[in-house]
TIBA-331874 format. One record per residue (C-alpha): chain; residue number from 1; residue in three letters; x, y, z. Coordinates in steps of 0.2 Angstrom, whole numbers, plus 5000, padded with zeros to 4 digits. Layout:
BEGIN
{'A', NUM, 'ALA', {X, Y, Z}};
...
// end
This chain:
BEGIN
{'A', 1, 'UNK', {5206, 4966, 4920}};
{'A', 2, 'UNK', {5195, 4980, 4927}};
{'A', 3, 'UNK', {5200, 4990, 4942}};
{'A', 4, 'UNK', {5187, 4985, 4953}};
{'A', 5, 'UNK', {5187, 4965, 4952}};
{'A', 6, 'UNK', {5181, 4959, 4967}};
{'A', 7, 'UNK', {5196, 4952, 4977}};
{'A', 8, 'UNK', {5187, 4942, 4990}};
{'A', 9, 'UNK', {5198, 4927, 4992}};
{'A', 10, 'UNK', {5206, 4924, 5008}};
{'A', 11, 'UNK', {5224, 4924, 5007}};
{'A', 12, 'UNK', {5226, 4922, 4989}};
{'A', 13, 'UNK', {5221, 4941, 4985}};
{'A', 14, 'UNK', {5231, 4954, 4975}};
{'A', 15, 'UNK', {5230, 4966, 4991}};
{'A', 16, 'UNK', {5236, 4949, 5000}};
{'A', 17, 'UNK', {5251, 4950, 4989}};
{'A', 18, 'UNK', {5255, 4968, 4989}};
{'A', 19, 'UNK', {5256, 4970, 5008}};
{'A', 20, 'UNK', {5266, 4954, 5007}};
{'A', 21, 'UNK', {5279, 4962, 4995}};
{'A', 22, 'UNK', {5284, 4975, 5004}};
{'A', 23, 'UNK', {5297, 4966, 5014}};
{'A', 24, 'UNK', {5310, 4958, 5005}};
{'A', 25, 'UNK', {5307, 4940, 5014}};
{'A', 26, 'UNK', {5291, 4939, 5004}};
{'A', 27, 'UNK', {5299, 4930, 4990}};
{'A', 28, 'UNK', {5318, 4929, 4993}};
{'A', 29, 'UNK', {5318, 4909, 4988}};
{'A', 30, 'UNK', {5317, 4915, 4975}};
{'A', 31, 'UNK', {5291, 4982, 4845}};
{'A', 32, 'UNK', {5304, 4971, 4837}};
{'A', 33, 'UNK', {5301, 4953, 4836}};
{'A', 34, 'UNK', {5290, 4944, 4848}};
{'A', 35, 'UNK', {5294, 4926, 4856}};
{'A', 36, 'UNK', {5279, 4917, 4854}};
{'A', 37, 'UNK', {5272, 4906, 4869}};
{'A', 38, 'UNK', {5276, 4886, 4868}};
{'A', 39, 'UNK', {5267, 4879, 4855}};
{'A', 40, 'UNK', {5254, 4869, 4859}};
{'A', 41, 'UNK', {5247, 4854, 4850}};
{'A', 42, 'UNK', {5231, 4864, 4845}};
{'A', 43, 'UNK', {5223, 4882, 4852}};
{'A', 44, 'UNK', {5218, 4893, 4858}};
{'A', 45, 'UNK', {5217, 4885, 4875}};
{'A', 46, 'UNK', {5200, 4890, 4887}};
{'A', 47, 'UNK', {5207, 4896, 4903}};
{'A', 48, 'UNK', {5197, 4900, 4918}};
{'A', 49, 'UNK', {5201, 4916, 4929}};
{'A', 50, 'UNK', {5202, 4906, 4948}};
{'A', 51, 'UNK', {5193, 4919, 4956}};
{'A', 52, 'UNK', {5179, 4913, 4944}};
{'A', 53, 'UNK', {5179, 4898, 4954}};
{'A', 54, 'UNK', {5167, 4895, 4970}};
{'A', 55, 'UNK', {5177, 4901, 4986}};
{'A', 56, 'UNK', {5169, 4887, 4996}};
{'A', 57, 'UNK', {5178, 4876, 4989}};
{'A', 58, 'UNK', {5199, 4868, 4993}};
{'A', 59, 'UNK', {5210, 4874, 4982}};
{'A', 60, 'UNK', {5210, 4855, 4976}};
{'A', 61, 'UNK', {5193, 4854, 4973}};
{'A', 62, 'UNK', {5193, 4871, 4963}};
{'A', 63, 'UNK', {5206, 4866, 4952}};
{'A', 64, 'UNK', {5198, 4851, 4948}};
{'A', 65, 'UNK', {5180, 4861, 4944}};
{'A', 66, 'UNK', {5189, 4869, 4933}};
{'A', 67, 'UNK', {5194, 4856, 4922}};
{'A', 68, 'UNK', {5178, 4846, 4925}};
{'A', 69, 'UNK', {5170, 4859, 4916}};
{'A', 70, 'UNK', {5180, 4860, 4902}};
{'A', 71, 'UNK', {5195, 4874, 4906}};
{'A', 72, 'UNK', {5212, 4868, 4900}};
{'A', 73, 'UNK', {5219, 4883, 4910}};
{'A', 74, 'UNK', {5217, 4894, 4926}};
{'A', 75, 'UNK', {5224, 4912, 4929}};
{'A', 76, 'UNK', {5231, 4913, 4946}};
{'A', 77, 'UNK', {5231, 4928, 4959}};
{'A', 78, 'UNK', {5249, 4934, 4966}};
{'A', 79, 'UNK', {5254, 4923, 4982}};
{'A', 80, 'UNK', {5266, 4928, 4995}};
{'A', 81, 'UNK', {5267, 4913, 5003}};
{'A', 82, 'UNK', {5277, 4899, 4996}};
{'A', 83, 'UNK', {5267, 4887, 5003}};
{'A', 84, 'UNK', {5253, 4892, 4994}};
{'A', 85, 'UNK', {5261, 4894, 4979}};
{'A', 86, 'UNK', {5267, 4877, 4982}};
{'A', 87, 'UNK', {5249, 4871, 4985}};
{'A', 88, 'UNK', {5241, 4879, 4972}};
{'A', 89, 'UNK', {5253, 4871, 4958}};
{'A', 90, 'UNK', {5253, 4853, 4964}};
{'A', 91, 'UNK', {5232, 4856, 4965}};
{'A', 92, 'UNK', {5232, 4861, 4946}};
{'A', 93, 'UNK', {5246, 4847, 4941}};
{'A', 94, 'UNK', {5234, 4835, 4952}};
{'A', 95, 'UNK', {5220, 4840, 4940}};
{'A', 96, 'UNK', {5229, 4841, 4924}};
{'A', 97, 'UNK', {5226, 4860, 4923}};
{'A', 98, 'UNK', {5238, 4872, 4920}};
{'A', 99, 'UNK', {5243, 4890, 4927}};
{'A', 100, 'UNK', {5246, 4898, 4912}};
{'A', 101, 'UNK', {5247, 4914, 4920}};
{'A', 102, 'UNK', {5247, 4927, 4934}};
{'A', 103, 'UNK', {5237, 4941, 4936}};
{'A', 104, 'UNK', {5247, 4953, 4944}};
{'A', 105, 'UNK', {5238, 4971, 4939}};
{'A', 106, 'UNK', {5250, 4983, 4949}};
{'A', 107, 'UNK', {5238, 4998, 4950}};
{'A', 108, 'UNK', {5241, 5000, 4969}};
{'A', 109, 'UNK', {5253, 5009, 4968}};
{'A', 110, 'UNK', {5256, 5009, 4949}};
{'A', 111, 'UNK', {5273, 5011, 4940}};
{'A', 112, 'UNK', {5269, 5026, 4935}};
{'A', 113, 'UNK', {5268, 5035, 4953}};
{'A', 114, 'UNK', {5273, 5054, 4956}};
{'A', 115, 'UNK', {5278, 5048, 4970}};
{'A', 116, 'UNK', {5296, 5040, 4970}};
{'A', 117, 'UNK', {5295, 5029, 4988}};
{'A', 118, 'UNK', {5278, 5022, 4979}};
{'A', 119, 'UNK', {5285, 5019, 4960}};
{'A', 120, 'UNK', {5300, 5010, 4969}};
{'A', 121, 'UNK', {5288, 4999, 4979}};
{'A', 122, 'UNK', {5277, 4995, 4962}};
{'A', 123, 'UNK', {5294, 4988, 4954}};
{'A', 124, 'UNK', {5296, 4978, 4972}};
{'A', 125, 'UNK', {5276, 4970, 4970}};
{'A', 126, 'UNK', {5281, 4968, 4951}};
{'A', 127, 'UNK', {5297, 4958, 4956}};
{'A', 128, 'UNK', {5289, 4950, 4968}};
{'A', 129, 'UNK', {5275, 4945, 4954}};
{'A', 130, 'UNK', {5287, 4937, 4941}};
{'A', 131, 'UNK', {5295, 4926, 4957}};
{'A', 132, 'UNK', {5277, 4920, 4960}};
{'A', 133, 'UNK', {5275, 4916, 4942}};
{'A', 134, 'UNK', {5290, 4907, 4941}};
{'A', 135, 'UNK', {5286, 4899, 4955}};
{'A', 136, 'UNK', {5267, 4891, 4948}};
{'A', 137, 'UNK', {5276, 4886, 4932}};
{'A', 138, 'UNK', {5265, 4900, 4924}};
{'A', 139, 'UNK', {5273, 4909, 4907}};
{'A', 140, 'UNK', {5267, 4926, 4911}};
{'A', 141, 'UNK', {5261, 4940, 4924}};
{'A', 142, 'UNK', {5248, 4955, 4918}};
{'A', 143, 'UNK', {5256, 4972, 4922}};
{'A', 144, 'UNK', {5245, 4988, 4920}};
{'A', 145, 'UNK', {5260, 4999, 4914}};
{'A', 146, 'UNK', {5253, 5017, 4921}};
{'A', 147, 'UNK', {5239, 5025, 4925}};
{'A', 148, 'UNK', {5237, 5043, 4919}};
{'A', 149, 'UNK', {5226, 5055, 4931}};
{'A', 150, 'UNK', {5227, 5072, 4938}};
{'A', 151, 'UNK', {5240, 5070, 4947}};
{'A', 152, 'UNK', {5249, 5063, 4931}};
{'A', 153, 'UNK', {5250, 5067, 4916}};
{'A', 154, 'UNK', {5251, 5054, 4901}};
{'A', 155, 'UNK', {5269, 5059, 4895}};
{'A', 156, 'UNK', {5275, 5056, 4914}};
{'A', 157, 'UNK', {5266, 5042, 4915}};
{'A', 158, 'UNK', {5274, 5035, 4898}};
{'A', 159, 'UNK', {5292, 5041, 4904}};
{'A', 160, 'UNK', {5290, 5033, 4921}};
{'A', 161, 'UNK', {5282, 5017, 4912}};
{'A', 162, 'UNK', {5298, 5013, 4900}};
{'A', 163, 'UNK', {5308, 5016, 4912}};
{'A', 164, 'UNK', {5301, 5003, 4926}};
{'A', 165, 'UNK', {5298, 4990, 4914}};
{'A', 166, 'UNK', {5315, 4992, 4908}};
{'A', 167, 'UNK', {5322, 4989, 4924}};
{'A', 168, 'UNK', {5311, 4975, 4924}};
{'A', 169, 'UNK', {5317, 4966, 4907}};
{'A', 170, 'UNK', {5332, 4957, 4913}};
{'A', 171, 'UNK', {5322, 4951, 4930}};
{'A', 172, 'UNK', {5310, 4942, 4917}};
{'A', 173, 'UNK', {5322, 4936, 4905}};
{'A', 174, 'UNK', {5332, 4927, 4922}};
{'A', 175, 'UNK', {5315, 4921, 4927}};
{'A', 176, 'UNK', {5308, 4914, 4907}};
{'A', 177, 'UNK', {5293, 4926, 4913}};
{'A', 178, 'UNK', {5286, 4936, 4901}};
{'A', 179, 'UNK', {5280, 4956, 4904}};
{'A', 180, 'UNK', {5261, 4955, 4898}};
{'A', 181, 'UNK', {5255, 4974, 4897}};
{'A', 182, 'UNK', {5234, 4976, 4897}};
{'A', 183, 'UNK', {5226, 4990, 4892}};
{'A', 184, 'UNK', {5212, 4995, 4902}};
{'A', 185, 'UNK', {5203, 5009, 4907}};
{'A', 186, 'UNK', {5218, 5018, 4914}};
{'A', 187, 'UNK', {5216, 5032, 4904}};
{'A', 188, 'UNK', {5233, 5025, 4893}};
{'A', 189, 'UNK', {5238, 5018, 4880}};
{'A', 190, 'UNK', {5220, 5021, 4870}};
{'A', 191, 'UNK', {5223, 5018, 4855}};
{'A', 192, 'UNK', {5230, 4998, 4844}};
{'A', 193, 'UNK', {5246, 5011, 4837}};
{'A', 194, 'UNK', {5251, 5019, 4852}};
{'A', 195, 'UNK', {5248, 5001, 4861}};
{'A', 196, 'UNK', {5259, 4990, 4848}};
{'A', 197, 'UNK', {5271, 5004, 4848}};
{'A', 198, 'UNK', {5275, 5006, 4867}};
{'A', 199, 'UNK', {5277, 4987, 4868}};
{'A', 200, 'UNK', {5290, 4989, 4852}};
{'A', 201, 'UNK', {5299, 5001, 4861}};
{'A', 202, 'UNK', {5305, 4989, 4874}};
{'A', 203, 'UNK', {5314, 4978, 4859}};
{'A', 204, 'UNK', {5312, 4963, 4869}};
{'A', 205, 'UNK', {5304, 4945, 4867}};
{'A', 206, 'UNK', {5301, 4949, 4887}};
{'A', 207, 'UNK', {5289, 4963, 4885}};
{'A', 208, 'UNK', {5273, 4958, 4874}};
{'A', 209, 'UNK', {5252, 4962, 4878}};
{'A', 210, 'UNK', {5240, 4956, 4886}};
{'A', 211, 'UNK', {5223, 4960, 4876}};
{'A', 212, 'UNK', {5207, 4961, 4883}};
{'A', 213, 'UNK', {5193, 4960, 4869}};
{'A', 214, 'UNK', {5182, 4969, 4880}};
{'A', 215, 'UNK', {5190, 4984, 4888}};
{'A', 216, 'UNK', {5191, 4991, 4870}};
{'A', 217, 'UNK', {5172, 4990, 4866}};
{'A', 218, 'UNK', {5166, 5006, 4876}};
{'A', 219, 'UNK', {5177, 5015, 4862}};
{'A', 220, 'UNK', {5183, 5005, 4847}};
{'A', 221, 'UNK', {5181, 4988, 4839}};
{'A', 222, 'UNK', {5190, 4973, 4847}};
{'A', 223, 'UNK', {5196, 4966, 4829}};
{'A', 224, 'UNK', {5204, 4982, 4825}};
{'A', 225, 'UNK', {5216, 4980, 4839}};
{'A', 226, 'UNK', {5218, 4961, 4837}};
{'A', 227, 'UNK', {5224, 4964, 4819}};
{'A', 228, 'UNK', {5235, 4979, 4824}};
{'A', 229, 'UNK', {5247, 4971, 4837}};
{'A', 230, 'UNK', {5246, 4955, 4829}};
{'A', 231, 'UNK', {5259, 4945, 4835}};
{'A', 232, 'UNK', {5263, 4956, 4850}};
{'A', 233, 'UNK', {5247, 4947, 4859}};
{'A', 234, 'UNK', {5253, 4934, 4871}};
{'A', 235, 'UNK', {5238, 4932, 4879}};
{'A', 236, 'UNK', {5219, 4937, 4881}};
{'A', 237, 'UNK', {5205, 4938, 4892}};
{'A', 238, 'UNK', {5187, 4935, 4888}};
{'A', 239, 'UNK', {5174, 4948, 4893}};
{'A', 240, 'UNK', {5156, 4954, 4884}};
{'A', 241, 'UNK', {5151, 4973, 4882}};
{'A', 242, 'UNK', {5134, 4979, 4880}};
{'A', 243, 'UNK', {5135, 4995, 4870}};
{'A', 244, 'UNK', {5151, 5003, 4860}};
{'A', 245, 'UNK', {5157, 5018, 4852}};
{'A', 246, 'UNK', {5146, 5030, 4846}};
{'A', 247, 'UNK', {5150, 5048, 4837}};
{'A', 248, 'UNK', {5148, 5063, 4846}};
{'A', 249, 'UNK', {5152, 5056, 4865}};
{'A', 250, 'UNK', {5139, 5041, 4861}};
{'A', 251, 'UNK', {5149, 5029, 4873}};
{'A', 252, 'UNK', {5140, 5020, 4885}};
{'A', 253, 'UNK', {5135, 5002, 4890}};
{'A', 254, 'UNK', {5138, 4988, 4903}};
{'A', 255, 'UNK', {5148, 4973, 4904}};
{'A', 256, 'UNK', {5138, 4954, 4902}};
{'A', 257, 'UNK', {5139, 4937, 4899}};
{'A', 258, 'UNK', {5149, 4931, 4886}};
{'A', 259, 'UNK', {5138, 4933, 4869}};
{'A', 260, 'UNK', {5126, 4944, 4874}};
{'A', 261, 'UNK', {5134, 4960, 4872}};
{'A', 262, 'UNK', {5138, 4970, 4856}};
{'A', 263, 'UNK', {5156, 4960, 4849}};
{'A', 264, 'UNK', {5156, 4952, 4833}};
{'A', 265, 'UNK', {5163, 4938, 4840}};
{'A', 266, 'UNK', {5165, 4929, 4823}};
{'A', 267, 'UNK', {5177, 4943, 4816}};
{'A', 268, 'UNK', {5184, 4944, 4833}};
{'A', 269, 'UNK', {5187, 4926, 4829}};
{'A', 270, 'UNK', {5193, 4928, 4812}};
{'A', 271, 'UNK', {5203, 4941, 4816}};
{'A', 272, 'UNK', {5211, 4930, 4831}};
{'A', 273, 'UNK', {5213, 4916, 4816}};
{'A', 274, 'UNK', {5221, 4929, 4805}};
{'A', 275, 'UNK', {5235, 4934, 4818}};
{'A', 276, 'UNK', {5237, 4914, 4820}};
{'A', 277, 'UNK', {5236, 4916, 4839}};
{'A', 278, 'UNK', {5235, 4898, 4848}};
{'A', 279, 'UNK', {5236, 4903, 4866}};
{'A', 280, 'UNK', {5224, 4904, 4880}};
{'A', 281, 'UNK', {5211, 4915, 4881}};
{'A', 282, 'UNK', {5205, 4917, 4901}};
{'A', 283, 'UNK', {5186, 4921, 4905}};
{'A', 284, 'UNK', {5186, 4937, 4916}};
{'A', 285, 'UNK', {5167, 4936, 4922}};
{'A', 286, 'UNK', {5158, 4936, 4939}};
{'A', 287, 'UNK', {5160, 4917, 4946}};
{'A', 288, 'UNK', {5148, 4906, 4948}};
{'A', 289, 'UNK', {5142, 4887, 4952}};
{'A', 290, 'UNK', {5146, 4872, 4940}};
{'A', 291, 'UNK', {5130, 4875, 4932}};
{'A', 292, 'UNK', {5136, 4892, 4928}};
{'A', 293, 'UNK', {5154, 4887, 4925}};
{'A', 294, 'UNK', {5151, 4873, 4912}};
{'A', 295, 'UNK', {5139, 4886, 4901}};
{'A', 296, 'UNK', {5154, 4900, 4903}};
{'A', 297, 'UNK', {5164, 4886, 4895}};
{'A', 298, 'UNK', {5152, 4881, 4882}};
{'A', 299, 'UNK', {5148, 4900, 4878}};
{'A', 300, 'UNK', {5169, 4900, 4875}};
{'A', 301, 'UNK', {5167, 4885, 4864}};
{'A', 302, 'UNK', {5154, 4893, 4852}};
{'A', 303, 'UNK', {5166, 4908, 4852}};
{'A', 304, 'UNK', {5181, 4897, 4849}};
{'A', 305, 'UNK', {5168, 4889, 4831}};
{'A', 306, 'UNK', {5169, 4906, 4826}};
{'A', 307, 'UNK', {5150, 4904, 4827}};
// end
C-alpha cells in the first residue's frame, strides 16, 4: 500500500469510508504463535486489488473481469454502506471470486495521532474496518499501525500503536478478523526484527502482517524480510521497484510493472516456498483494461513458477 493510491472510485473509497465512520450508525448492524489462514487446497492464490479494475464497469461485471483473467481473489476498499457491502459480496460469490481482504490503510488520522480526539476516531474507522470485513466474508483488514513525523516521534508513535491495537484485539477475535500490519513508508517499523517483533508483542493469533515485497526495495532486500517474519505473514501485495539500496545514501528508484524492476523474484519466490506461505498474494499496480489485466496476471503466474 502507498499513501498516495489513487482513490477515484465513487462510493467505494477509503475517504468514502472514513467520513462515513464518524458516526456510529455507519456500521452498527453490526510474536508468539501465529494462526495460519484456512488452508486452501493449493497456493499461493493470485488476488487482484479492485481498484485495479476498470471503474466503467458494474460492480458485477468487475468482479467477473477479474476472474476472467485469472485472479482467484479481489481486495476490497472499506464500505459504509451495507448495501454495498452486500452488493459487492453477492457480485464476487456470483463470479466465483473471493474477497479475501479489506484494505483499510488508517493513515487519516493514524492510530498513532498526538492528537487524542483523532487517535480515538482512527480506533472508530478501524472498528468500523473490521465490521466491513466481517461483513464481505474477507479474513482480514490492512492497518498502517503509526506513522512517525515531526510532530511524532517513533517511541510515541510505538506506544500509541500497542496500545490502539490492543484495544482492538478482542473486537477482532469477536469478529474472526485478523489485524494485518504493512509496513510502508511511514517512517516505522524499518527494519524485518523490529517488524516481527512489534507484531510478537501483541501475543495474539489476531495481530499478524501484511508484507509488501515492494515497499522494502528502496532500502533492503524483499527476501530478507520474507525469511525474518516467516510465519507471521498473513498476506502479501505484489508491487515491482526499479532501483534499491545502495551504500552511502545510494537509494533511489521508481515503482513498475511486475518484472521489470530490480527483485529477484525467484528468491523472492524461494523464500516465500521456504516460509511455506500458501495465501494470496494481491497485485497493487495502476489498473487497466483486460488486455492489461490478463498480462498482470500472467506476469503473477511466471512469478508464482519461481521463473
Amino acid at each position: 500500500m502507498r499513501p498516495n493510491r489513487s482513490e477515484s472510485d465513487a462510493g467505494l473509497s477509503r475517504r468514502t469510508f472514513v467520513g462515513g465512520a464518524a458516526g456510529t450508525a455507519l456500521l452498527a448492524g453490526a510474536v508468539g504463535a501465529q494462526v495460519a489462514a484456512p488452508k486452501a487446497e493449493r497456493g499461493p492464490h493470485k488476488a487482484v486489488l479492485y481498484s485495479m479494475l476498470p471503474g466503467n464497469l458494474t460492480v458485477e461485471d468487475r468482479m467477473k473481469l477479474a476472474r476472467d483473467v485469472g485472479f482467484e481473489g479481489v481486495e476490497a476498499p472499506p464500505l459504509a454502506d451495507p448495501k454495498e457491502q452486500e452488493r459487492l459480496r453477492a457480485a464476487a460469490e456470483a463470479a466465483g471470486i473471493r474477497i479475501h481482504s479489506v484494505i483499510y490503510g488508517g493513515w487519516d488520522p493514524p492510530l498513532s495521532s498526538p492528537d487524542p480526539q483523532a487517535a480515538a476516531q482512527s480506533l472508530k474507522n478501524a472498528e468500523a474496518a473490521l465490521r466491513c470485513a466481517k461483513a464481505l466474508g474477507a479474513d482480514d483488514i490492512l492497518l498502517v499501525p503509526a506513522v512517525v513525523d515531526a510532530r511524532t516521534r517513533y517511541v510515541e508513535a510505538y506506544r500509541r500503536a500497542q496500545q490502539a491495537i490492543r484495544r482492538l484485539v478482542p473486537f477482532a477475535e469477536q469478529l474472526q478478523v485478523k489485524i494485518c500490519l504493512e509496513e510502508v513508508w511511514n517512517n516505522f517499523l524499518l527494519s524485518p526484527l523490529e517488524f516481527a517483533a512489534f507484531v510478537d508483542s501483541f501475543h495474539s493469533p489476531w495481530v499478524g502482517a501484511y508484507f509488501d515485497v515492494g515497499n522494502v526495495v528502496p532500502f533492503a532486500w524483499p527476501q530478507d524480510w520474507i525469511r525474518t517474519l516467516g510465519h507471521r505473514i498473513q498476506k502479501v501485495h505484489l508491487k515491482d521497484f526499479k532501483g534499491g539500496p545502495g551504500l552511502f545514501g545510494g537509494i533511489g528508484g521508481h515503482f513498475v510493472n511486475l518484472l521489470e524492476g530490480s527483485i529477484d523474484w525467484p528468491e523472492v519466490r524461494r523464500a516465500f516456498a521456504e516460509i511455506g506461505y500458501t495465501g494470496y498474494m494481491t497485485t497493487e499496480l495502476a489498473g487497466g483494461d483486460a488486455a492489461y489485466l490478463r498480462d498482470v496476471s500472467q506476469r503473477v503466474d511466471k512469478i508464482l513458477a519461481g521463473s
